[in-house]
N, C-alpha and C positions, 0 to 999 in steps of 0.2 A: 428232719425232712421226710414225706412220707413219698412212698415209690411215683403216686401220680404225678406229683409234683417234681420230682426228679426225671421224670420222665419228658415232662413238657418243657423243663429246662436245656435236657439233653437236645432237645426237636429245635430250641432257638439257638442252642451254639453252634448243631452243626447247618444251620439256615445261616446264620452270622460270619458263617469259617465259608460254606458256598460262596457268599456276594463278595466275600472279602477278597477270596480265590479270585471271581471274574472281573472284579473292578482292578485287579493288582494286572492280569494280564491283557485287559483292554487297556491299562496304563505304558502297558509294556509294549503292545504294540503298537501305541500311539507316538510314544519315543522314537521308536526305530523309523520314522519320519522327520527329514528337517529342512521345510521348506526355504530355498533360495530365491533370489534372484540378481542381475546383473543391475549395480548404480549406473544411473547416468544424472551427476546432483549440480547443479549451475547455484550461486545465490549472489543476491547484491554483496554489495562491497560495506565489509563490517561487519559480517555475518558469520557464522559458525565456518570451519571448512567441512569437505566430506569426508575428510578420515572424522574430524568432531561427531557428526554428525552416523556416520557409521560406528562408533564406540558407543554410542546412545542404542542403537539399537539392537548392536550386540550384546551390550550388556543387561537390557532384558527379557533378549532370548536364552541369554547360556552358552552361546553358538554361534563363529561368523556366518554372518545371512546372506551376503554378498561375496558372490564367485563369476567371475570371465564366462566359465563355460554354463552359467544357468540357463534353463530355453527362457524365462520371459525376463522384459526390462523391469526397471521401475525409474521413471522420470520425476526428479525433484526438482522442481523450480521455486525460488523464494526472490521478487523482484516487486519495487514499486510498484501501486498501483494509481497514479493520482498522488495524494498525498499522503499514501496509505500503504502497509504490506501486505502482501500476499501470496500464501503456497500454494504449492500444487503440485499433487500427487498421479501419475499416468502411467497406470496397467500397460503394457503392450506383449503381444505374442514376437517370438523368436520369428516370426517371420515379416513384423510391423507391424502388424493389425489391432487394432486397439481397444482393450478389456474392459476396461473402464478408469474414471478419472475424476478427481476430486479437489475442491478448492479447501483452503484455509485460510480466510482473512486474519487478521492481526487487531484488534478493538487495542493493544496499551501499544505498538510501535515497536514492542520489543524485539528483534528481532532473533535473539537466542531464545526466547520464550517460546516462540512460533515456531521453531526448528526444533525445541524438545519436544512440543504437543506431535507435531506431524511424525515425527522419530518414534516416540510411542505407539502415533496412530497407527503407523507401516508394521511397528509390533507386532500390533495385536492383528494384523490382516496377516500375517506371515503366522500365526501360534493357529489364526481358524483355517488357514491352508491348509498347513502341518494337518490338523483335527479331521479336514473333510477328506484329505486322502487315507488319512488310518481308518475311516470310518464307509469311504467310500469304494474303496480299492473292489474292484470285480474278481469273483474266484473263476480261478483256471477251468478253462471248457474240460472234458471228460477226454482222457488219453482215447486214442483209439490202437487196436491190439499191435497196428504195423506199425509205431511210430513213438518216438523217444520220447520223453519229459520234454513240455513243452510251460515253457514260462510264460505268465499273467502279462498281459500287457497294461501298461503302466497307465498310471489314473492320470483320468486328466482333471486338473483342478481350477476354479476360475475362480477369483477371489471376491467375495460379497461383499457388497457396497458399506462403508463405512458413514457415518453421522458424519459434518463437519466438527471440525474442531477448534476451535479457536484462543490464539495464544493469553491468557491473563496474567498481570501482574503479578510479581512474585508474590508467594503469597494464600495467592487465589486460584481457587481453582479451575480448571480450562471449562467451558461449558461451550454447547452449541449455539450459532448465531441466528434469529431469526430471519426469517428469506426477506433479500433486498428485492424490492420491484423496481423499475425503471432501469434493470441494466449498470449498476453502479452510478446512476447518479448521483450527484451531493450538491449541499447548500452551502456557502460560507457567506459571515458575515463580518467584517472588521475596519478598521480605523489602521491612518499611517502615518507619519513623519517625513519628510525630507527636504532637501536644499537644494534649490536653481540656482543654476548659472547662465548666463544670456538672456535672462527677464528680464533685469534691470541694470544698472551702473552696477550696483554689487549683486555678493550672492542674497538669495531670500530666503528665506523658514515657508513651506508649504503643507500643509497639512489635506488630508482627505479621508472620505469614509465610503465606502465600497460596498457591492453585493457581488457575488463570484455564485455563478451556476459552473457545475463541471461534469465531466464524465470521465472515464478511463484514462485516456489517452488526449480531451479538448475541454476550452471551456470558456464560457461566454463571462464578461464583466459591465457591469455598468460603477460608476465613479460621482462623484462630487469634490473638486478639488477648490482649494482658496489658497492664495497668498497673502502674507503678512503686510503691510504696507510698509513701502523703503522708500527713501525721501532721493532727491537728488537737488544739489545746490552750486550755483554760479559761485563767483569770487566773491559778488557784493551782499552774500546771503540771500539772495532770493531764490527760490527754487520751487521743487512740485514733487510732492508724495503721489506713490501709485497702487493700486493692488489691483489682482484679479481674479473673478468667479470661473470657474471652468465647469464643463458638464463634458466625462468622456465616456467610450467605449472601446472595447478591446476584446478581439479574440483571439486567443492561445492555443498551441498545440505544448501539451504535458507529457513528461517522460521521468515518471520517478520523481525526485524532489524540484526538478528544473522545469523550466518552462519559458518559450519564446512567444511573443506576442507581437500584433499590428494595432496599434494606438491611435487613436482618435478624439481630439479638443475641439470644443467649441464653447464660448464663453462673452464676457466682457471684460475688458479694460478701462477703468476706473482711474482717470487723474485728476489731481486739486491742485491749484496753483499755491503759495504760501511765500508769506513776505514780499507779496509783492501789490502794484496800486490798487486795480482791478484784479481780487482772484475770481477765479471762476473753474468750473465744474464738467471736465467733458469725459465724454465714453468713446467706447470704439470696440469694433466687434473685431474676438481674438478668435482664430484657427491653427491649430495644429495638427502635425502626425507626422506618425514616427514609430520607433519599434522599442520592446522593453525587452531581459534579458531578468530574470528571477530566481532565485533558489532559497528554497522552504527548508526549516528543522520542523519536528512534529514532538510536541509535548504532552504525553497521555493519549488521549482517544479522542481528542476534541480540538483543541488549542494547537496552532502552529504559528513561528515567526518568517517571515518570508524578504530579505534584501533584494532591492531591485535599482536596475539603471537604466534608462531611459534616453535616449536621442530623438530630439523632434526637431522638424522646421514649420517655421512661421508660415502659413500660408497668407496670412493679410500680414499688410505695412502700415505701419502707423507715425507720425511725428508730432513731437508734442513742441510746442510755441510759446516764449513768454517774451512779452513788449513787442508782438511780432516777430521775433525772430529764433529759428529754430533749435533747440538745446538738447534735446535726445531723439534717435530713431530706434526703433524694436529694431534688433537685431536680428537675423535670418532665423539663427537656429539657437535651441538652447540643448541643455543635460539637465538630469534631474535624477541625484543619488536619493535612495529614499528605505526605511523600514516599516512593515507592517505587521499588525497584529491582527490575527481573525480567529475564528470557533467554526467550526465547522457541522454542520448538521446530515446524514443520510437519511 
């Protein structure tokens, strides 16, 4: 090696031994900060608890983050939204004032999933805390000659807005959501099953197909319902099949997986006479309402099954006649246990 070259070698070690020096004690004094704050964590039921939920995010800080006496909150809520979950993260100052606040919807329903992402997400807002007060801390004003050491007054720090985050599949990795417009609206669209009582002499098989429009918290439905045809017969075998088209509406107020609703039928009634001299063919216009009472599971991101029971009364009267003489009346009121399948669209 000849001297120049030893020389320019000597110039990059001790430039490399410099940075290596500043970066070790800008490290060192970025440690000696470790941002807190006081839990306030609520979640649905089935969900993580907060000691859970607080061991996530201790464990990747290195550090309990949560103490009683920190100056600011951090409010975690994880609660349906629709038929959907959703968190949410809220900054607040030691005196209630509000820093800033954050949603995280849920796209798989998972609800441990969604409580690791947001545990993480509060992570990483507590490590850039930590960062802006070692980086931002103001140096002590200049002593004056009559007056003792006088301490820094402490940094105040506000925490920068985080990306949404949103829970995925295990698996997969959490990615951010694209912006919903309209407010949380949604579309569903699906098909149902279930069995009346007080339609006819027996119970019936009825089927229907649906659109549901929703929002947060309500949601409008239109319907198409049909029954199966069920026969009813005298002693001497004669008797008369019936079924009926209904066309309904319903609006619901939604809370989490539940939901109560105000019902409304209108339709026709369809009866045939059978086995007997003269059959013949008559209608009769059906009205009902009444109220439904429902609760949804949610499968993936899309797909939910939702049980529902229903109480209605008859608002028209009907009697049906054979040989002239009367052999069934609609009864007042009916029930209607039922399952449905839908997809949901935002």
């Amino acid at each position: 090696m000849n001297v120049a070259s030893g020389r320019r070698f000597g110039r990059a070690a001790s430039l490399a031994a410099a940075l290596l020096a500043l970066m070790t004690a800008r490290a060192g004094h970025a440690r000696t900060v470790a941002a807190t704050a006081r839990l306030d964590y609520a979640a649905a039921t089935g969900c993580p608890t907060a000691d859970e939920f607080q061991a996530v995010v201790d464990g990747r800080l290195g550090y309990e983050a949560f103490r009683d006496d920190a100056p600011d909150r951090v409010v975690v809520r994880i609660e349906w939204s629709g038929r959907a979950l959703e968190g949410r993260l809220d900054w607040q100052h030691v005196g209630g004032g509000a820093i800033g606040e954050q949603t995280f919807p849920s796209r798989s329903g998972d609800c441990t999933e969604l409580t690791r992402a947001m545990a993480f997400a509060l992570a990483v807002q507590l490590q850039l805390m930590a960062a802006t007060a070692a980086d931002v801390r103001p140096a002590p004003p200049p002593a004056r000659p009559d007056a003792g050491p006088t301490a820094p007054p402490p940094a105040q720090v506000i925490p920068a807005p985080l990306p949404p985050v949103v829970a995925a599949p295990a698996g997969q990795r959490a990615e951010a959501p694209p912006a919903t417009a309209g407010g949380g609206r949604w579309l569903a669209v699906g098909a149902g099953a279930a069995a009346g009582v007080g339609l006819a002499d027996d119970p019936v098989a009825l089927g229907r197909l649906f659109v549901t429009l929703g929002w947060t918290h309500a949601a409008l439905e239109l319907e198409a319902e049909s029954s199966l045809p069920s026969t009813t017969r005298r002693a001497d075998g004669a008797g008369f099949s019936q079924f009926q088209l209904l066309a309904g509406l319903a609006g619901c107020g939604v809370r989490g997986s539940f939901s109560a609703c105000a019902v409304g039928k209108a339709g026709q009634l369809r009866v045939t006479g059978q086995d007997v001299d003269v059959p013949a063919t008559a209608t009769g216009l059906v009205v009902q309402a009444g109220v439904r009472l429902a609760a949804g599971h949610t499968f993936g991101h899309r797909t939910y099954i939702t049980g529902r029971a229903e109480g209605l009364a008859r608002l028209t009267q009907g009697t049906v006649t054979l040989d002239s003489m009367a052999v069934w009346k609609t009864p007042p009121v009916a029930a209607v246990l039922g399952i449905d399948v839908a997809v949901r669209f935002e």
